[in-house]
N, C-alpha and C positions, 0 to 999 in steps of 0.2 A: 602262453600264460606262464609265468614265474614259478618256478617251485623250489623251495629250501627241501637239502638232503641233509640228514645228517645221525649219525647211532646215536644209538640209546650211550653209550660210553659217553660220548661227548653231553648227552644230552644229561645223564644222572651229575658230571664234572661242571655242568652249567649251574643246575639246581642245587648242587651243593655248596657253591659259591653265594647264589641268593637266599639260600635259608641260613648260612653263616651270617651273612648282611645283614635280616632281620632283627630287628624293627625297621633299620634303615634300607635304603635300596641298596642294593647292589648289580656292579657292573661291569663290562669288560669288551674286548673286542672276540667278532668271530672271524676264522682262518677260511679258506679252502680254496676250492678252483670253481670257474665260471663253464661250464659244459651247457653252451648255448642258452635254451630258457633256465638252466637248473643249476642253482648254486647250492653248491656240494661242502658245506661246511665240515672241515677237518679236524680243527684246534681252536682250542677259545684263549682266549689270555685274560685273564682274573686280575682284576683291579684294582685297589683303595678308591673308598666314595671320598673324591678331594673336596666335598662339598663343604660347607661350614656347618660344623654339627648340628646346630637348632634347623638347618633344612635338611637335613640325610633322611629323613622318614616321608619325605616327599619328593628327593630331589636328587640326583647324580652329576656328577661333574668328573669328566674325562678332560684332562689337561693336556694343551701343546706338548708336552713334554711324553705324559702318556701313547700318544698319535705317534710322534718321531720313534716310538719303541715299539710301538707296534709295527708299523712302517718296514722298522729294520728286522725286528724278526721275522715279518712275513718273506720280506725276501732272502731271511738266510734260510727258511726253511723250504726257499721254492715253492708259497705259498701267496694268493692276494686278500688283502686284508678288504672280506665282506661285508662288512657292516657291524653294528656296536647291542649287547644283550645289555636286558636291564632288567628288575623287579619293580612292581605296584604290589608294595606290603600291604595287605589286607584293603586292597582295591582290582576294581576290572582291570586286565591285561588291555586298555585300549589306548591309542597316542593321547595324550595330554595336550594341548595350546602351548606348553610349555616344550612339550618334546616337537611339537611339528616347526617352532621358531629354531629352536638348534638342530634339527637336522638336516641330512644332508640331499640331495635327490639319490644319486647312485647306490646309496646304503640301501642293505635291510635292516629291518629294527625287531629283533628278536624281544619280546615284551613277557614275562612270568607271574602269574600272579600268587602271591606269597600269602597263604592265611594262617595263622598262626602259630606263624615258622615252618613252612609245608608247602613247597611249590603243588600249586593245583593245575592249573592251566596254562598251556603257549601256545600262543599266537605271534603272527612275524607279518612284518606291517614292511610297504615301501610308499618311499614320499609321490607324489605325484610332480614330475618336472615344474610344475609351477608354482609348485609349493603349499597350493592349498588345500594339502591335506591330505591323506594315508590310503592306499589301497591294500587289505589283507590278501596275504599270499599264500597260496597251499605249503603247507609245511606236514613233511612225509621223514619219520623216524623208521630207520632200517636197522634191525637185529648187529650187534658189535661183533657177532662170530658166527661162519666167518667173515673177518675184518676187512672192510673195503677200503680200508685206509691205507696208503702208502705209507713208503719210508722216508724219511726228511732225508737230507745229505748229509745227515750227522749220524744216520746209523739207527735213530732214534725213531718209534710209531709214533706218527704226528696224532695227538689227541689234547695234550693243553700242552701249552707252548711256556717252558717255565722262563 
């Protein structure tokens, strides 16, 4: 069975990014390494919602362009890019009709739910290979110190990837 790792550091650098967002969603990619069932989430990278304004309180849009930069920082940090966070401002943490059409099978979908500017709950969803729809996956926060984070090759504690 699947299990997302990942600190409380990374996990407060997450929710701080979607209670900035609100009202709108906000969103980004999550970092780390794959250790068999357990994906060990590192570093998040914090996004602009590229949506068109009147949909950002419903909606997220990560661009070509966004991907390519994830992409490349994952591999300058010796990191593989695990899937994409998002918030449901003042709604349930569950995939949308809308989320299960753009995503991906191999991602996880780290989902927050934001109520009145307050991340409450996560949940971390994976698509099901055929697409039809999300299996929730245990997600298990470990204390930030001490740190089970590695060093990037930049000298740097991989925890958001600027």
């Amino acid at each position: 069975m699947t299990t997302v790792v990942l600190t409380t550091e990374v996990l407060e650098q997450l929710s701080a990014h979607v209670e900035a967002a609100y009202p709108e969603e906000g969103a980004g990619f999550l970092f780390g390494d794959l250790d068999g069932e357990q994906r060990i989430v590192r570093a998040i990278l914090s996004l602009p919602n590229a949506r068109e304004a009147e949909a950002r309180h419903n909606r997220f849009l990560i661009t070509p362009q966004d991907y390519v930069q994830a992409e490349q920082r994952a591999v300058q940090a010796g990191l593989e890019v695990l899937g994409v966070f998002h918030s449901h401002p003042d709604s349930p943490n569950i995939p949308s009709e809308f989320d299960r059409q753009w995503a991906l099978p191999y991602f996880i979908y780290f989902i927050t739910t934001v109520e009145q500017g307050k991340s409450k709950n996560h949940r971390v969803w994976i698509l099901h290979p055929d697409r039809s729809g999300f299996d929730e996956i245990t997600l298990q926060v470990v204390p930030s110190s001490p740190s089970p984070l590695r060093s990037t090759p930049l000298g740097q504690t991989a925890s958001s990837i600027e």
